[in-house]
N, C-alpha and C positions, 0 to 999 in steps of 0.2 A: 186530240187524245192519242193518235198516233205515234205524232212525236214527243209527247210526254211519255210514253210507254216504251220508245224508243231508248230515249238518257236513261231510263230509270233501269232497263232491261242493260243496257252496254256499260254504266256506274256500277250495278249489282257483279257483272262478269268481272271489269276491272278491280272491285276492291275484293272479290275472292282470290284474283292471281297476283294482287300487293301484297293480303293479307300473308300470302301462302312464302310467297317472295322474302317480304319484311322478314318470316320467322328464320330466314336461313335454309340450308340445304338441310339441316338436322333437327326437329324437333327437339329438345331437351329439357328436361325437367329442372327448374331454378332448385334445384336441392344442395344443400351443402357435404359434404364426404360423411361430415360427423352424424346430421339427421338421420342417413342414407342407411350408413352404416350399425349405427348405434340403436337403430331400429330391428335389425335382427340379431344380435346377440348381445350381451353384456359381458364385457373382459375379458372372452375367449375370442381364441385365430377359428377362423372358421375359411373353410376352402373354397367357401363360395365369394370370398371379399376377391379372388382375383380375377372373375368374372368381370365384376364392378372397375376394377384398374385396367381390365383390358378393354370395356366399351369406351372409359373416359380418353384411353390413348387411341381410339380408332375415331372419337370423334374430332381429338385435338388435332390428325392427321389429314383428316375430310376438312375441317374447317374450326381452328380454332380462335378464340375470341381475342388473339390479338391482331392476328392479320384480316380479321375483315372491319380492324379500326381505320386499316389504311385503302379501303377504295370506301368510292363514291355512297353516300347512306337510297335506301331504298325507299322510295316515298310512298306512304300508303295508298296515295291518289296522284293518278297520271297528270304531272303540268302540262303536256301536248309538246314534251321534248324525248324522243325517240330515246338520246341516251342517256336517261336516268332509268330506264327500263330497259335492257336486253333482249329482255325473255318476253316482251309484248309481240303479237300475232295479230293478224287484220280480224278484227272483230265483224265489221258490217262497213258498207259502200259508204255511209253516211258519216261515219266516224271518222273514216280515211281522210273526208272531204277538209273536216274538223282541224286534219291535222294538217294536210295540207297548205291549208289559210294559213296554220300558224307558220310554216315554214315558211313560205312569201313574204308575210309581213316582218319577220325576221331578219330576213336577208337581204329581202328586196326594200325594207324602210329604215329597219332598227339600225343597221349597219352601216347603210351607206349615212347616216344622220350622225350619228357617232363619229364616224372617221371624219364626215365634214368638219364638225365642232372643234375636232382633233386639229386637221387640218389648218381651219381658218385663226386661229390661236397662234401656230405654228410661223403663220406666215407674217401675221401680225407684230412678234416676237423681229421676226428678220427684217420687215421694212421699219421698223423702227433703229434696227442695228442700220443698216445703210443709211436710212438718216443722221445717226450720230457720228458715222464715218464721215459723212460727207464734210461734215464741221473740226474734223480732226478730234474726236470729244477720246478722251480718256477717263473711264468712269472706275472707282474704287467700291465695291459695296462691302456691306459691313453688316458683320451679322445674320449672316444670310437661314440662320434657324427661324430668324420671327419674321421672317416675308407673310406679308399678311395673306390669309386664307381665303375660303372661300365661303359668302354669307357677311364677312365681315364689314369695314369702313378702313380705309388706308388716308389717315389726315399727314400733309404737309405744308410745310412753308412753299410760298411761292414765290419764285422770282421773274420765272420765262417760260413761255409755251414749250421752251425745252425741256421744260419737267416732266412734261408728258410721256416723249420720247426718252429720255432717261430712265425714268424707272418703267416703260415697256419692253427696253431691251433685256429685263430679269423677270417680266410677267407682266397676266395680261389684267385689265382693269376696264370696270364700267367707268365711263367718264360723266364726274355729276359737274356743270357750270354752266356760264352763261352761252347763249345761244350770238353765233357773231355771224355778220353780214364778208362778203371780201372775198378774197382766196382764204383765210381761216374759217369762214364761213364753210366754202367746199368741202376743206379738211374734214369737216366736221362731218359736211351731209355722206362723204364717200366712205367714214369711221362708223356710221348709224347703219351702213348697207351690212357688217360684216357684224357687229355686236350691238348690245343692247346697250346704250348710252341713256341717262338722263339730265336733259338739256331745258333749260328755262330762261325766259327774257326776267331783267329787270323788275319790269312793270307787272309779272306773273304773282299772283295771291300766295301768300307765305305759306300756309295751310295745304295748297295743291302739291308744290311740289315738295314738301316734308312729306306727305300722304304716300307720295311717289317714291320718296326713297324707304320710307317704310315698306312698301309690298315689293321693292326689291332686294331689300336685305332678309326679308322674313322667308324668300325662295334660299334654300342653303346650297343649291346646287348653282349659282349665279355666279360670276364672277365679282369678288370685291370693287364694294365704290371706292375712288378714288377721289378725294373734296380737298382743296385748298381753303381750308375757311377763311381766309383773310382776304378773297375777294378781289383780289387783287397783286399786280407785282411789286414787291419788295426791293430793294436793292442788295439782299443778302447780306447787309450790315445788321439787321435787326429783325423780330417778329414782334409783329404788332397785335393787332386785338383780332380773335378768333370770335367769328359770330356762332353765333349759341346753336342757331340751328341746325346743324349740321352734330352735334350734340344731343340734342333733342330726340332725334331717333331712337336710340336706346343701341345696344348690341352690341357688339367685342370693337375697338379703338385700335388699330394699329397705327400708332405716330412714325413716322419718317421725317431725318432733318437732311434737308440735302443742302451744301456747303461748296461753293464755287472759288476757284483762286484766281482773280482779277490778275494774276500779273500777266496769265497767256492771252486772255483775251474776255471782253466784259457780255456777259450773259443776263446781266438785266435788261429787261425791254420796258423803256418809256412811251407806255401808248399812245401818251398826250403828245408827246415829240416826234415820233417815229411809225411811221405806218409799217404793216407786217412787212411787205415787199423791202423796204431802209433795211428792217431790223433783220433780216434774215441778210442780203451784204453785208449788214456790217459784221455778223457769222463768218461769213463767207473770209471774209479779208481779216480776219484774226490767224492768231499764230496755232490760236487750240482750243478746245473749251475742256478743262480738266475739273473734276469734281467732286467728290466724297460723299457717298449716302449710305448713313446710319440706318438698319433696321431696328427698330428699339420694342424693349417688351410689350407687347401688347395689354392696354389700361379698360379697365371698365366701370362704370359711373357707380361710385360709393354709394350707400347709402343715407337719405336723406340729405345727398349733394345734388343742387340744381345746377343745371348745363352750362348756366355762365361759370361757377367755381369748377366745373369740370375740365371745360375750354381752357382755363386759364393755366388747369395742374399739365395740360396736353400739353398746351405753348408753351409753358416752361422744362417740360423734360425735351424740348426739341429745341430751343434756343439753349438749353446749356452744353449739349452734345454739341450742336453745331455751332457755339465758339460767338452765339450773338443775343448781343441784348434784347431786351423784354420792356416791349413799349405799350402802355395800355389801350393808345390811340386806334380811332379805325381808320383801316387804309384806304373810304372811301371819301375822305376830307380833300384829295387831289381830285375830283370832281367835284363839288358838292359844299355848299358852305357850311361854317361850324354848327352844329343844333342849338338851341337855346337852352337846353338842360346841360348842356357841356359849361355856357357861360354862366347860368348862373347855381351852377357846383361851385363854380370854380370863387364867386363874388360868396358863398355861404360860407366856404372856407376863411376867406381873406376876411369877412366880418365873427368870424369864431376866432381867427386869432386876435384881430384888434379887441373883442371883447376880454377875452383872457389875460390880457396884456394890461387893463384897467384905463387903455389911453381915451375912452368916452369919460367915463369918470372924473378925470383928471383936467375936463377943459380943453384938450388938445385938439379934439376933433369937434367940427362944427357943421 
């Protein structure tokens, strides 16, 4: 009961010296000239009206209503920040204690937390530039109004793990893909110490990490995911089929086409060919890696469009920017053999057009 009677005794003190504060140095009556005045006479001067012109120019001199639009507003209840309050005075031992807590945790958590975040972004930004120095890279970006936000999805083409470091050296990004074994593997685990990555095996339930990237986009204060739906590397001749899932999410699209010129030096990685250690020489021993990356308007799922026709309007505003064709295939048929629903699409067709064609009919086919 004590210290209920406490708050409620040091609440009652603070909101009479807010209430008193809020009103201004001047109490005044909200009256208009006309009320004021038209209340003691009608149509006649009367010498008592310049009474009235001389309070309202003594209060406009003390404090008038437009210069105190320009400092700080006075809050009826203390947030436990010293300067929104001035005119506050040491109430009791216990309040102090009150306030003091909040100034430690302030300074001593709020802040150093913040400039970390600052920080670790910061730094992030710069070893990816030294990475792309190191390759001789020459990067063009494009657009740079619709860099995708923060809360959002940043979808690209893929061609090389140098996509990553391409578009880091213009911001910073959650990384959504597969989880790899190697020195890409390390890449990865010493990238998960500094940001929040979401990272998944193959063999992982489709359901889990969708769920995953839903309650990271749903945080609006997060760094944008950054998904290559195509699962794979390209050879930057073409985009291929965009998995749905990475769609399915929901939530603001930012497409990026990034476009590489084979003449300085080839920036695709054949994983089946070339282990990272190859691929990273064969970086090394190029003349340059030069490249062009579109930021393109930010798209968001129409209505009553499911994710596959959504994937497909993405991949196509980003293969035409970037100068390449539009392949329906998935990129993960260089592992993996054809599906069976692939062959026989493909056998329903070729029996729709011999039907149409009347050649059963006619005895031809047997």
């Amino acid at each position: 009961m004590n210290v209920l009677s406490f708050f409620l005794r040091s609440a009652s003190v603070l909101h009479y010296e807010d209430s008193f504060l809020h009103a201004g140095i001047i109490q005044r009556e909200e009256t208009s000239m006309e009320e004021e005045i038209a209340g003691r006479h009608q149509g006649c001067f009367n010498l008592a009206d310049v009474m009235y012109f001389s309070k309202r120019g003594c209060e406009a001199v003390a404090e008038d209503e437009v210069t105190r639009r320009f400092s700080s507003e006075e809050l009826v209840s203390w947030n436990l920040l010293s300067r929104t309050n001035a005119n506050l005075h040491h109430v009791s031992w216990q309040l102090s204690v009150v306030w003091v807590t909040g100034i430690l945790i302030r300074y001593c958590l709020l802040v150093p937390f913040r400039v970390k975040c600052w920080l670790s972004n910061q730094v992030q930004m710069i070893c990816a530039r030294l990475g792309v120095r190191c390759v001789s890279g020459l990067i063009r970006f494009h657009n740079r109004e619709n860099r995708p936000q923060e809360g959002g999805i940043c979808v690209a083409n893929h061609t090389s793990p140098l996509d990553v470091l391409i578009l880091a050296t213009d911001g910073c990004y959650s990384l959504v893909g597969q989880a790899h074994g190697g020195f890409l593997g390390l890449i990865q685990k010493s990238c998960m110490q500094t940001s929040r990555h979401v990272l998944f095996d193959r063999s992982e339930m489709k359901d889990r990490h969708l769920v995953r990237k839903k309650e990271h986009i749903a945080d609006k204060a997060k760094l944008p995911i950054l998904i290559f739906p195509e699962g794979t590397c390209i050879n930057n001749t073409s985009v291929m089929m965009f998995k749905k899932g990475s769609f399915e999410v929901g939530g603001t699209i930012h497409p990026v086409a990034i476009k590489y010129d084979p003449r300085f030096g080839d920036a695709f990685w054949n994983s089946t060919k070339y282990s990272m250690m190859t691929y990273i020489f064969n970086l090394m021993t190029s003349w340059a890696i030069v490249c062009n990356v579109w930021y393109l308007p930010p798209m968001v799922k129409e209505e009553e469009e499911d994710a596959v026709h959504f994937a497909n309007r993405v991949k196509a505003v980003i293969a035409a920017r970037g100068g390449m064709s539009v392949l329906p295939w998935d990129g993960g048929l260089k592992r993996k053999k054809v599906k069976e629903s692939f062959k026989e699409e493909q056998q329903k067709k070729y029996c729709q057009i011999v039907i149409e064609n009347g050649s059963v009919g006619n005895g031809n086919v047997y």
